[in-house]
VOPAGU-2260 file (C-alpha; in pm, 1 decimal, decimal comma):
REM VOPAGU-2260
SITE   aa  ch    i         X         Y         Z
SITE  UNK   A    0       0,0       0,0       0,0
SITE  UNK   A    1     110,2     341,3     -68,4
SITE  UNK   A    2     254,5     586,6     223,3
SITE  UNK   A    3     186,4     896,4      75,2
SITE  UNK   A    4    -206,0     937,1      96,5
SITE  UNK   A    5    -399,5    1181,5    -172,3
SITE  UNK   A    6    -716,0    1319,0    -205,5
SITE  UNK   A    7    -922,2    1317,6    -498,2
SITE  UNK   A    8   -1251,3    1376,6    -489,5
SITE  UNK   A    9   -1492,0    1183,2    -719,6
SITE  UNK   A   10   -1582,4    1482,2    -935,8
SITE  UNK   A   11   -1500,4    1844,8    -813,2
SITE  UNK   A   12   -1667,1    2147,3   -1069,3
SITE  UNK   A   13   -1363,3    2299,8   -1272,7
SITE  UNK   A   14   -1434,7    2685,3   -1183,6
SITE  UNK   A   15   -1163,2    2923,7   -1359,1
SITE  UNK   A   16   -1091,8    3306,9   -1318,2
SITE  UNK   A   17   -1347,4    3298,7   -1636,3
SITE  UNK   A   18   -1594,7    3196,5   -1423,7
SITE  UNK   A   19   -1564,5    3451,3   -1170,7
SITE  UNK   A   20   -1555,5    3730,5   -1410,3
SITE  UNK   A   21   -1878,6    3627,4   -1552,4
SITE  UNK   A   22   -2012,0    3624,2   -1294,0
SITE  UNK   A   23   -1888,4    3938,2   -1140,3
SITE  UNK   A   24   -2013,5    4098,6   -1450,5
SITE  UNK   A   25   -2353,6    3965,5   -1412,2
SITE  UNK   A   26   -2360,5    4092,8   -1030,6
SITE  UNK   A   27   -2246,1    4417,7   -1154,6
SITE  UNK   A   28   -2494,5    4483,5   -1416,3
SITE  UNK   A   29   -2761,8    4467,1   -1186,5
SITE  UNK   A   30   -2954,7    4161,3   -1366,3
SITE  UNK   A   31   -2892,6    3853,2   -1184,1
SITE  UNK   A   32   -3205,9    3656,4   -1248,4
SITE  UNK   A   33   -3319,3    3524,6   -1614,3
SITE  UNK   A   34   -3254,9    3800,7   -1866,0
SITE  UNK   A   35   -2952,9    3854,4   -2120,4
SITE  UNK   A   36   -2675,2    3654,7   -2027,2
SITE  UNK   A   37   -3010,9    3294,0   -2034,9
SITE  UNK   A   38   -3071,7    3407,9   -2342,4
SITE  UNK   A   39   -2717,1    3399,4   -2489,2
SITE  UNK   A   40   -2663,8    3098,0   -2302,5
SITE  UNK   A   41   -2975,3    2967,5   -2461,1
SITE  UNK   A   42   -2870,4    3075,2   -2837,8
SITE  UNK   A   43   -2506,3    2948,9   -2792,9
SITE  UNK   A   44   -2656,7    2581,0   -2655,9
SITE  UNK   A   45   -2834,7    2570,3   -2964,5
SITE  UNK   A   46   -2522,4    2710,3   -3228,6
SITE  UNK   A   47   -2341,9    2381,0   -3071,6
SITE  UNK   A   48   -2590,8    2139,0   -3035,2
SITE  UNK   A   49   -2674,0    2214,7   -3395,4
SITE  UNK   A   50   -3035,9    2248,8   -3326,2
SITE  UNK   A   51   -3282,5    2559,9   -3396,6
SITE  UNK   A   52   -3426,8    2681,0   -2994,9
SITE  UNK   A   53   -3301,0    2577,0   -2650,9
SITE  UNK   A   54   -3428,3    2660,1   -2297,8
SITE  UNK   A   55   -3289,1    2695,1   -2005,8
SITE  UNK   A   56   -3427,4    2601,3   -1664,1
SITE  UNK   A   57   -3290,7    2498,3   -1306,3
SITE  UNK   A   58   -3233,0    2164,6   -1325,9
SITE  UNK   A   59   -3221,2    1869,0   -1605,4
SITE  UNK   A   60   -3536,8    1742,6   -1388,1
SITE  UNK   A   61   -3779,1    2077,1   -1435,9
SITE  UNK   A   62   -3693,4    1986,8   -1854,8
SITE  UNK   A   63   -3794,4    1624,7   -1836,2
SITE  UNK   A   64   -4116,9    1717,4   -1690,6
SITE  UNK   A   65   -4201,5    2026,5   -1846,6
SITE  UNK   A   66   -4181,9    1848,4   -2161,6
SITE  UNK   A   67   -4377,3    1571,7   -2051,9
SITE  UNK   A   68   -4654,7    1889,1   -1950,5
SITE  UNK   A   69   -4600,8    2006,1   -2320,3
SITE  UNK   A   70   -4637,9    1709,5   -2499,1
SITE  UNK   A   71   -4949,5    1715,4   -2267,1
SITE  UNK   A   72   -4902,2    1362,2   -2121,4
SITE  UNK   A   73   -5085,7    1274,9   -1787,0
SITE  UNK   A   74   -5319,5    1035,6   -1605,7
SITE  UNK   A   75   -5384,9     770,3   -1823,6
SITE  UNK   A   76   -5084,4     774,8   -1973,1
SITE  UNK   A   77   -4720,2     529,5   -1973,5
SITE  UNK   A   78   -4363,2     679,9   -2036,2
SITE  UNK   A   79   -4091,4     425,7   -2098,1
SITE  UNK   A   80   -3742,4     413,3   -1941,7
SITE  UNK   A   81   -3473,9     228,2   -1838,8
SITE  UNK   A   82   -3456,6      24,6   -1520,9
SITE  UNK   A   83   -3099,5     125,9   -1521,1
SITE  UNK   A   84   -3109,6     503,2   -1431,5
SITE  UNK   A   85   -3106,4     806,2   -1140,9
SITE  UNK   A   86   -3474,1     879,3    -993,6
SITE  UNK   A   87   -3540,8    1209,0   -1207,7
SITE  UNK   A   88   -3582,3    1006,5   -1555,9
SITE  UNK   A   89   -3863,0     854,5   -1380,1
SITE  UNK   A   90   -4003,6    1052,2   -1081,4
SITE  UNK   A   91   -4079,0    1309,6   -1381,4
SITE  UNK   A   92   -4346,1    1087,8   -1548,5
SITE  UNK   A   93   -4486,5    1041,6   -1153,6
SITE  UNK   A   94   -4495,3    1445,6   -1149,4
SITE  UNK   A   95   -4734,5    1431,3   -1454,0
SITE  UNK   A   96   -4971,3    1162,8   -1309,2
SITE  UNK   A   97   -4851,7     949,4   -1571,7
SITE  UNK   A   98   -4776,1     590,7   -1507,0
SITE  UNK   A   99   -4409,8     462,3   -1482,7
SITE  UNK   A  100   -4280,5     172,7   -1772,2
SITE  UNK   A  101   -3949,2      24,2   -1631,0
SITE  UNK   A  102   -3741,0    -175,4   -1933,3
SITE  UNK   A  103   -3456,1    -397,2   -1832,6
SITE  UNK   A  104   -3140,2    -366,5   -2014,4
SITE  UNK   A  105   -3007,0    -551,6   -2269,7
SITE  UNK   A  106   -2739,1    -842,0   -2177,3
SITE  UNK   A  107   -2412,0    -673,2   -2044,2
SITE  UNK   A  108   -2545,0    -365,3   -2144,9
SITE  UNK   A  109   -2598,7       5,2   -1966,5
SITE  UNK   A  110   -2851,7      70,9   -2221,5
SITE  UNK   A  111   -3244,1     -73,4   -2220,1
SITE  UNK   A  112   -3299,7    -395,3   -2387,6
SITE  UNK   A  113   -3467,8    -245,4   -2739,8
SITE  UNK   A  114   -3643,6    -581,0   -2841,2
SITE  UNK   A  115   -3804,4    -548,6   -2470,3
SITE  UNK   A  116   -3881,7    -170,9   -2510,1
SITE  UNK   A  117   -4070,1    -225,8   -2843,1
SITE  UNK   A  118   -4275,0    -539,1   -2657,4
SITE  UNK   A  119   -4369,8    -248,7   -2354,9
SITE  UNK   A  120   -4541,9      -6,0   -2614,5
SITE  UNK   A  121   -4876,1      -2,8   -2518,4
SITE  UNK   A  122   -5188,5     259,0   -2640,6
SITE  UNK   A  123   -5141,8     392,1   -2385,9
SITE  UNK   A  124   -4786,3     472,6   -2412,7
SITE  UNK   A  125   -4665,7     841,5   -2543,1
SITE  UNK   A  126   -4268,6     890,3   -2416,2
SITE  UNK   A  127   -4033,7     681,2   -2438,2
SITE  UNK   A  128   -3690,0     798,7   -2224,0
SITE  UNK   A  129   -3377,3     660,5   -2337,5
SITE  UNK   A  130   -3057,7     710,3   -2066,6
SITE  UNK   A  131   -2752,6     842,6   -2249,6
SITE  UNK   A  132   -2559,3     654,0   -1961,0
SITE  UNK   A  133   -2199,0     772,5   -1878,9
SITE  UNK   A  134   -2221,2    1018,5   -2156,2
SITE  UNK   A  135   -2234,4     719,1   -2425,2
SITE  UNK   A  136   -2528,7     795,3   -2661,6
SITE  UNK   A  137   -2796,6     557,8   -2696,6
SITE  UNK   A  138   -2904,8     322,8   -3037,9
SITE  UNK   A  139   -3160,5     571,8   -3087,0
SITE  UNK   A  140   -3177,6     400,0   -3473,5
SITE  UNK   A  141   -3322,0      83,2   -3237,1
SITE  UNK   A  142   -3577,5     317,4   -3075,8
SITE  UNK   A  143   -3636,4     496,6   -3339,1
SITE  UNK   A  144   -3744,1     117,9   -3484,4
SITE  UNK   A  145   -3902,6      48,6   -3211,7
SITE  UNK   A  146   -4178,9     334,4   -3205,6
SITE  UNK   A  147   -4212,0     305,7   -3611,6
SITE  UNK   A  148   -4300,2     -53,0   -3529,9
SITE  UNK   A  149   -4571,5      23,6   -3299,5
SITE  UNK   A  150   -4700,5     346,1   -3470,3
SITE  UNK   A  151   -5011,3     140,7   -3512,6
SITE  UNK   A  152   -5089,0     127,8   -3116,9
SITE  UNK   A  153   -5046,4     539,9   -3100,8
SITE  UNK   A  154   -5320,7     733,5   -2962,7
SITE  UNK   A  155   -5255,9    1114,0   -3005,0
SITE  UNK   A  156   -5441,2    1354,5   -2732,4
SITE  UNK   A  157   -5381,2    1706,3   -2846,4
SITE  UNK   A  158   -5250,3    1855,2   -3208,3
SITE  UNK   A  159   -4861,6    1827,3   -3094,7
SITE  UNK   A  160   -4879,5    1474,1   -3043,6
SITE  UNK   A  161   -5075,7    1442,1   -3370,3
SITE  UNK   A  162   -4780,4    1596,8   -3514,4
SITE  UNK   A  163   -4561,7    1324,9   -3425,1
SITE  UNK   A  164   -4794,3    1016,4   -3513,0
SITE  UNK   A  165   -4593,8     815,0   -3314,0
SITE  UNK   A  166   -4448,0     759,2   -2953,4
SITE  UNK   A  167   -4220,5    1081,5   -2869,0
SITE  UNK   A  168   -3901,7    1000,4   -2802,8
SITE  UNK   A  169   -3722,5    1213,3   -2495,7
SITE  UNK   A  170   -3403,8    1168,7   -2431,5
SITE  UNK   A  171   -3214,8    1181,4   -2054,5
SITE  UNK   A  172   -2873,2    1300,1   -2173,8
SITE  UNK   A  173   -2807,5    1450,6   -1855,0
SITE  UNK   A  174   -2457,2    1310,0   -1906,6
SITE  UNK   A  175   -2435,5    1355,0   -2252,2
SITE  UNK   A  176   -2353,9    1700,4   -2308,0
SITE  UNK   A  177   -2122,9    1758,4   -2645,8
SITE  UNK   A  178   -2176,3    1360,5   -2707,5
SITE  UNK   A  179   -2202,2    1237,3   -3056,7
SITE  UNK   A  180   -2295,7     957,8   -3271,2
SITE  UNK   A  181   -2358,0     869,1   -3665,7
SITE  UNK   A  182   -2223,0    1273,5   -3691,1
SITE  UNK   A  183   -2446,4    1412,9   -3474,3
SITE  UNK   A  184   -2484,4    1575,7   -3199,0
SITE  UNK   A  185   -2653,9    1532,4   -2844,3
SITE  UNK   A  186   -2947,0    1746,6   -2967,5
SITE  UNK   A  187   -3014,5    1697,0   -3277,4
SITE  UNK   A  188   -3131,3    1310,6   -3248,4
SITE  UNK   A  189   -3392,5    1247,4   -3024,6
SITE  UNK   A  190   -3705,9    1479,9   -3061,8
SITE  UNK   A  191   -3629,7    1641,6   -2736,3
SITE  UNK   A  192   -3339,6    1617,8   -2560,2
SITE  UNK   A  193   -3240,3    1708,7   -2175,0
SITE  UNK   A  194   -2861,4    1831,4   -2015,1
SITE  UNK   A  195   -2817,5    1861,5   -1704,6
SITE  UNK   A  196   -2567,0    2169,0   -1529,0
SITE  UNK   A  197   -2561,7    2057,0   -1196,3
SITE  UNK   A  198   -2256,1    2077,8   -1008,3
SITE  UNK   A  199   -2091,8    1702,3   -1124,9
SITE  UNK   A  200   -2138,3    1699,1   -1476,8
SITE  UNK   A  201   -1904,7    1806,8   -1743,0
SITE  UNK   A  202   -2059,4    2181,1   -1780,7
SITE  UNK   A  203   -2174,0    2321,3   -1496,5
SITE  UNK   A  204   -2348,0    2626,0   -1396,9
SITE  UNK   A  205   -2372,5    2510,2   -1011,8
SITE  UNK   A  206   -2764,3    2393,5   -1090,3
SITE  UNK   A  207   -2920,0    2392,2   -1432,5
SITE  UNK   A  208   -3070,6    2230,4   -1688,0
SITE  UNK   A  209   -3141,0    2280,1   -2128,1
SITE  UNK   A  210   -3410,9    2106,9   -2303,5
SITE  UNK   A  211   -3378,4    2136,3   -2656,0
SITE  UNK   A  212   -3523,4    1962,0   -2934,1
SITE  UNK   A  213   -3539,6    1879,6   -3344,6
SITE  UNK   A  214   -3811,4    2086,8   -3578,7
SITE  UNK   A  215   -4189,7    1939,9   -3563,0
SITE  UNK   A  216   -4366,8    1978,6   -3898,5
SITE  UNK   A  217   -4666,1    2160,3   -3831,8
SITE  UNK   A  218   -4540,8    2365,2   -3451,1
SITE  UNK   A  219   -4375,5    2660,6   -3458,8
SITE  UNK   A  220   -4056,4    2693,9   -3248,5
SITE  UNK   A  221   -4145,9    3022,7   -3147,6
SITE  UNK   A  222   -4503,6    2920,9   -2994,1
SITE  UNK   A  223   -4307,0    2583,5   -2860,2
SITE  UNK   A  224   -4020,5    2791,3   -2653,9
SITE  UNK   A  225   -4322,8    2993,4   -2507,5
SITE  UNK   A  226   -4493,7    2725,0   -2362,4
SITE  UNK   A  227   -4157,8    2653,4   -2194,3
SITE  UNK   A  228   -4178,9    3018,7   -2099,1
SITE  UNK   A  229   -4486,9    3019,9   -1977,5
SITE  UNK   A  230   -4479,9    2645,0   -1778,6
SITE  UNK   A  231   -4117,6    2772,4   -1618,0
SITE  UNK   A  232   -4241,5    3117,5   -1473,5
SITE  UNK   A  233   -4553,6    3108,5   -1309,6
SITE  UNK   A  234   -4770,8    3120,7   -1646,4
SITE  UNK   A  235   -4697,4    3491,2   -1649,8
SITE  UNK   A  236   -4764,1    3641,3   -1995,5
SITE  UNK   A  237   -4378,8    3843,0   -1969,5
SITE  UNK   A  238   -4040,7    3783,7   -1831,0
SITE  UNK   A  239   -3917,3    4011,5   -1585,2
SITE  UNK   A  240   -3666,9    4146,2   -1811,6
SITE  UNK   A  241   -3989,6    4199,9   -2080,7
SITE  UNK   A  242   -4117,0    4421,5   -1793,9
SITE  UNK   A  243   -3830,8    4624,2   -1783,1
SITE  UNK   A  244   -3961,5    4804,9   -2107,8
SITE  UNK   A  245   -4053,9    5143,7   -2094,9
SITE  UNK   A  246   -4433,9    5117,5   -1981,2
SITE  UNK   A  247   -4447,5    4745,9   -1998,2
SITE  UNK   A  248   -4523,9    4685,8   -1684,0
SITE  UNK   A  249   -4855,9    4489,7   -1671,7
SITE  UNK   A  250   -4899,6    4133,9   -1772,8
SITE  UNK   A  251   -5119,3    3829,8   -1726,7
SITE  UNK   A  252   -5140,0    3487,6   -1531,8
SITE  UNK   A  253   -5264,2    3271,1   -1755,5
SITE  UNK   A  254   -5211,3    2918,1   -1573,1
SITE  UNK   A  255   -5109,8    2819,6   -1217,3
SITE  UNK   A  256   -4796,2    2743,4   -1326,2
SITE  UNK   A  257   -4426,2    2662,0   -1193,6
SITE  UNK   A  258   -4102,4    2836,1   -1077,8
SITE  UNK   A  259   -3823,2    2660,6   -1213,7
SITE  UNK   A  260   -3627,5    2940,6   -1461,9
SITE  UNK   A  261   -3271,8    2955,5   -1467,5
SITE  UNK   A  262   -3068,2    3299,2   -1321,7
SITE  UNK   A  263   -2840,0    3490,0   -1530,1
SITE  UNK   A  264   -2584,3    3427,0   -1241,4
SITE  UNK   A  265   -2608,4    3065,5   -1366,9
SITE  UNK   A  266   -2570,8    3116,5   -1741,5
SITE  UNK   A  267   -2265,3    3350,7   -1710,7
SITE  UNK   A  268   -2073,0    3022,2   -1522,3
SITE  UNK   A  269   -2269,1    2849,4   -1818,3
SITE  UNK   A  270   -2121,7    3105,9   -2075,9
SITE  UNK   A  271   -1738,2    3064,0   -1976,3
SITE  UNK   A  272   -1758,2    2642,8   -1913,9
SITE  UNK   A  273   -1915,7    2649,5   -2294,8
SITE  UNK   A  274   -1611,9    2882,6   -2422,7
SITE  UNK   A  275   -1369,5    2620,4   -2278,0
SITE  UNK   A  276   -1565,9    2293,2   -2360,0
SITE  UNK   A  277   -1353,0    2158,9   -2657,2
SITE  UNK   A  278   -1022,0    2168,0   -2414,8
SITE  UNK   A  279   -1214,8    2019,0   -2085,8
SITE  UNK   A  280   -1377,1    1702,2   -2367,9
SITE  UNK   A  281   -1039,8    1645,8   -2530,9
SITE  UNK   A  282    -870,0    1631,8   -2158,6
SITE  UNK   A  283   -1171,9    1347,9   -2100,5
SITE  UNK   A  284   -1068,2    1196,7   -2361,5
SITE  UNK   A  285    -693,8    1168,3   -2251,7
SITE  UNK   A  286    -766,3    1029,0   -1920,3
SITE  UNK   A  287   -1061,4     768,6   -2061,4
SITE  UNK   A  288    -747,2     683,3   -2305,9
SITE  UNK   A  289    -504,6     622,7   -1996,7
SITE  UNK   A  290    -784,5     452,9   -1790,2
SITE  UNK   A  291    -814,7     213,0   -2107,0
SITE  UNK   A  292    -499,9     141,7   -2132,4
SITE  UNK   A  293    -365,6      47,8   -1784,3
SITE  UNK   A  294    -692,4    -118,0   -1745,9
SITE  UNK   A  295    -652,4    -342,8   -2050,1
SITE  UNK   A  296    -625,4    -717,5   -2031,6
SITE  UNK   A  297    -774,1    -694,5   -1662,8
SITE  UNK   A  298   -1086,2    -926,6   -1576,6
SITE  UNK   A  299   -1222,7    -566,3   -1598,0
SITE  UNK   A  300   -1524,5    -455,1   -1877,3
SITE  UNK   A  301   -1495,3     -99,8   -1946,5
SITE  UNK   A  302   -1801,6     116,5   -2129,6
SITE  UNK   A  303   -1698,0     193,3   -2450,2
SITE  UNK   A  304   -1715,9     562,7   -2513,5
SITE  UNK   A  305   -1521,8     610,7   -2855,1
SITE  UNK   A  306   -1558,0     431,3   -3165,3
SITE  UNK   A  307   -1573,7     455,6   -3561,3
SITE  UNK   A  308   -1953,2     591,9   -3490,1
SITE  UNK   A  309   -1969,5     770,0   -3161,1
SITE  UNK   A  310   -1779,3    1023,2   -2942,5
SITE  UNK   A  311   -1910,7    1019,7   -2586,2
SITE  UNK   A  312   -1821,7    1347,7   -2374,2
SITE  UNK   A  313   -1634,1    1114,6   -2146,4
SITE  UNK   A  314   -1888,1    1193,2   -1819,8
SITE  UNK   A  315   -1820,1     864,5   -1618,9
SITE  UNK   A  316   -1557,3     571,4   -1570,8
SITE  UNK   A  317   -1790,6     274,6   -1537,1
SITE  UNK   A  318   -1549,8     -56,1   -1464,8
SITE  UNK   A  319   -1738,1    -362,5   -1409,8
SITE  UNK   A  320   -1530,6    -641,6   -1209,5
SITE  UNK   A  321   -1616,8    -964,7   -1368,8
SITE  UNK   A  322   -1725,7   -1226,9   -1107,7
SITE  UNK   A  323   -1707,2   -1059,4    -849,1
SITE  UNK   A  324   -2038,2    -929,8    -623,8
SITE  UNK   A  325   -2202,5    -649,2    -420,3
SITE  UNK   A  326   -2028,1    -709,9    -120,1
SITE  UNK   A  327   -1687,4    -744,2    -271,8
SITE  UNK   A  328   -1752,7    -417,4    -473,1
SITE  UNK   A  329   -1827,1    -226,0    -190,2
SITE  UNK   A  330   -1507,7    -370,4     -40,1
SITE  UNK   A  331   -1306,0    -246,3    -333,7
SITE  UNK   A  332   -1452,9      86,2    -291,4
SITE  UNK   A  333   -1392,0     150,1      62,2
SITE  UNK   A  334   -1043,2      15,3      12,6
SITE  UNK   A  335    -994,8     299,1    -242,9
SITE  UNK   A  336   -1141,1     540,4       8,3
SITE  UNK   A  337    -907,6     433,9     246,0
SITE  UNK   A  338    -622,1     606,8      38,2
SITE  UNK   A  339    -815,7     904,4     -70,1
SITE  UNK   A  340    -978,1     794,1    -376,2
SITE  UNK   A  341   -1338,3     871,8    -407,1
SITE  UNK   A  342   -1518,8     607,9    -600,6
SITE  UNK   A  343   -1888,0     566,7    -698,5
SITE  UNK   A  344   -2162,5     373,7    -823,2
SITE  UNK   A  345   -2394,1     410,8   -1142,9
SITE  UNK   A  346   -2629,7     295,8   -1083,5
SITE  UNK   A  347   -2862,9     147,9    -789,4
SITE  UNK   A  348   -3167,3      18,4   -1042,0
SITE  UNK   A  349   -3500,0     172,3    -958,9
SITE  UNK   A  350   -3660,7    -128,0    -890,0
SITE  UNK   A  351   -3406,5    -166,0    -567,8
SITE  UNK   A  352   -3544,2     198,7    -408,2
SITE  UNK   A  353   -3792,3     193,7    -149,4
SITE  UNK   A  354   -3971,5     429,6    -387,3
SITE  UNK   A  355   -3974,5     207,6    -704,8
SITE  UNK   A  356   -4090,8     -74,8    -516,8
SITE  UNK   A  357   -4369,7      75,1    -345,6
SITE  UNK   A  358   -4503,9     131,8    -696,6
SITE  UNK   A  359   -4491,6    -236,1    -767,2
SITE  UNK   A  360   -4144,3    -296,9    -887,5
SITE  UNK   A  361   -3944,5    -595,4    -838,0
SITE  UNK   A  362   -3590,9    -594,7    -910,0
SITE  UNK   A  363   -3613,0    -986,2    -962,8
SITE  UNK   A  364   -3774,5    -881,4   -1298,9
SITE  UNK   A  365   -3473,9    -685,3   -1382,5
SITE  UNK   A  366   -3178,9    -965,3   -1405,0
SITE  UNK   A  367   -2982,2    -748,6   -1646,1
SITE  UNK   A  368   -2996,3    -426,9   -1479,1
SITE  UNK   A  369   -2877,4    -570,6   -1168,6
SITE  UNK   A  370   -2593,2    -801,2   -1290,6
SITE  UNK   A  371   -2462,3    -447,9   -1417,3
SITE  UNK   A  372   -2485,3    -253,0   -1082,5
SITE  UNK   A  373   -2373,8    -612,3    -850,9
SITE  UNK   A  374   -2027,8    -551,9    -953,2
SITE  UNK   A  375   -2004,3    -177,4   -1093,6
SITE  UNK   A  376   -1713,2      77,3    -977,8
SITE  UNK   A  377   -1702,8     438,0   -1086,4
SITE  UNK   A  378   -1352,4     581,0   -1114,2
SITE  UNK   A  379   -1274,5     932,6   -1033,0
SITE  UNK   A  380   -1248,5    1147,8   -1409,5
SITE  UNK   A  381   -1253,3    1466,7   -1405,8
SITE  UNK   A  382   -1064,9    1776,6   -1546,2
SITE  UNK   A  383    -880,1    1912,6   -1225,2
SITE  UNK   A  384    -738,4    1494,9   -1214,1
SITE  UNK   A  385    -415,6    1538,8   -1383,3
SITE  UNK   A  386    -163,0    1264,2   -1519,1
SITE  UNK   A  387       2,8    1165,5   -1185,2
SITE  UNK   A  388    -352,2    1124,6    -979,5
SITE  UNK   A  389    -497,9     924,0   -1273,8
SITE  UNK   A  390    -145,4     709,0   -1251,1
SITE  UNK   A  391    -214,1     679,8    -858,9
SITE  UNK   A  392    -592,9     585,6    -922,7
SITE  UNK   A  393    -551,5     337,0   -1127,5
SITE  UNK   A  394    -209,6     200,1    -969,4
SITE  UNK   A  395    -426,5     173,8    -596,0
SITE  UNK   A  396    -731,5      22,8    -782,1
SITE  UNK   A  397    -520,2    -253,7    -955,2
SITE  UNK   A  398    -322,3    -305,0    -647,0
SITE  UNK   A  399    -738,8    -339,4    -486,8
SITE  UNK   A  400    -857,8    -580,4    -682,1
SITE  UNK   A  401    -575,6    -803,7    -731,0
């Protein structure tokens, strides 16, 4: 065992003098809450994603279900996700009054089992949510296979699902940010997708959240962005920074909405991470490329997050340890605590949460999604880890499990 003890935390936000100036400016120009600095945020999201409109909100959670609220699904209803996920993907379609579809995953897989997803499509089913998982990007060609298959079964409720004619497909890419696959982007493939900002992921702006999403023939952008507006901000008929004009004061409610907009204190952390993305992927990518390789030839199975089709954005270091269990995981991670290495795991399955289960789920009808988490370890990766703690993670977490 090593002497010399570090510590490195499991995934620490990379904050820059850039940062703080943006910041500062925002405090100093007397608009901290949503107004110029969202907006720009908002219109730069989109320029990179590739895609035509982009909101901003508080959390990757708030878009999830305000899009379920827009696509106007509700009690009666099913969404489809993965077994294999964090609460939000599915607490979301709970928020709605919707009813929860669990799908295990495939076989060795992160991702849900698409022969089982297309078998869960119901009438009444209207979402499926797909889990970009570590920052990989889903076979959305699969899903996208699966909900042409079953366009039959589709019951539309209001003129924007009409527009669709099929199951909507949502995507959790809270993970995904600046992802990539066939040559697109996170963005552009999935009729809506969701980022998450908060505080561990790859761009942060402390808490936040983007929902953006591909053109729908037949609804205007413009009327689609206000309903975000609107949902996000009480149902007031004008932003505080619409009221601001001279003699512009009044406005309507026109729902009992929600509170869930994003600050321009957020988007000017937002505005500098974005300005220094390409560096902070491509230093991922060096570190997922020394994991890789110190980890090859191990009993180990890594997720693969670059091939001849895809480019993840390197989020998480998911290491299974082949044959071994929960206990002996959980040994292997308090080990690594034990000379300052925080680990992690991703993920506990729904079906295992006191929450999940209440609603009826078992994870004995999940074999797949819990052979992945029995014997899962999340390494540390993150851009403030340079070369020599990467060579000290990986040297302690060989030494561990050997």
């Amino acid at each position: 065992m090593n002497t010399i003890l570090r510590n490195i935390p499991f995934s620490p936000p990379d904050m820059t003098t850039s940062e703080v100036s943006e910041v500062s400016e925002a405090l100093r120009s007397g608009w901290i809450t949503t107004g110029p600095r969202t907006k720009a945020f908002e219109r730069q999201l989109s320029n990179y994603c590739h895609t035509g409109t982009t909101v901003c909100l508080n959390s990757a959670t708030a878009c999830m279900e305000l899009a379920l609220r827009v696509l106007g699904v509700g009690p009666g209803d099913e969404v489809i996700t993965s077994a294999y996920t964090y609460t939000a993907t599915a607490s979301v379609t709970c928020h709605v009054g919707a009813k929860v579809v669990l799908v295990d995953t495939a076989p060795d897989s992160y991702e849900m089992d698409y022969d089982k997803l297309c078998a869960a499509i119901t009438e009444r089913t209207k979402v499926v949510m797909p889990v970009d998982l570590g920052g990989v990007v889903c076979d959305y060609d699969r899903i996208y296979a699966a909900v042409e298959s079953r366009k039959r079964l589709f019951r539309p409720a209001n003129e924007i699902q009409k527009a669709f004619g099929r199951v909507i497909v949502l995507a959790d890419a809270a993970h995904a940010f600046g992802a990539q696959r066939q040559g697109l982007m996170c963005g552009q493939i999935a009729d809506f997708t969701s980022f998450s900002f908060h505080a561990v992921k790859n761009l942060t702006t402390a808490e936040g959240g983007a929902l953006t999403w591909r053109p729908i023939d037949g609804i205007d952008d413009e009327w689609l962005y206000r309903q975000f507006q609107l949902l996000s901000l009480h149902g007031q008929s004008k932003d505080a920074l619409a009221k601001t004009q001279l003699g512009a004061w009044e406005y309507d409610i026109v729902a009992p909405n929600f509170k869930c907009n994003m600050t321009d204190i957020m988007a000017g952390i937002g505005l500098a991470q974005l300005k220094r993305y390409p560096e902070m992927l491509y230093r991922r990518r060096q570190l997922i490329g020394h994991y890789d390789e110190a980890l090859k030839g191990y009993d180990v199975r890594l997720l693969n997050h670059y091939g001849s089709d895809h480019a993840s954005s390197g989020h998480l270091y998911l290491v299974r340890l082949v044959g071994k269990d929960v206990d002996e995981r959980n040994d292997v991670i308090v080990r690594m605590a034990e000379r300052g290495i925080a680990c992690n795991v991703h993920y506990k399955p729904l079906p295992m949460m006191t929450a999940y289960k209440t609603l009826g789920f078992d994870i004995a009808d999940y074999p797949n999604a819990y052979n992945q988490y029995r014997n899962e370890v999340t390494l540390p990766l993150h851009t403030r880890l340079s070369d020599d703690d990467a060579e000290y993670v990986i040297r302690n977490f060989l030494e561990i499990i050997h």
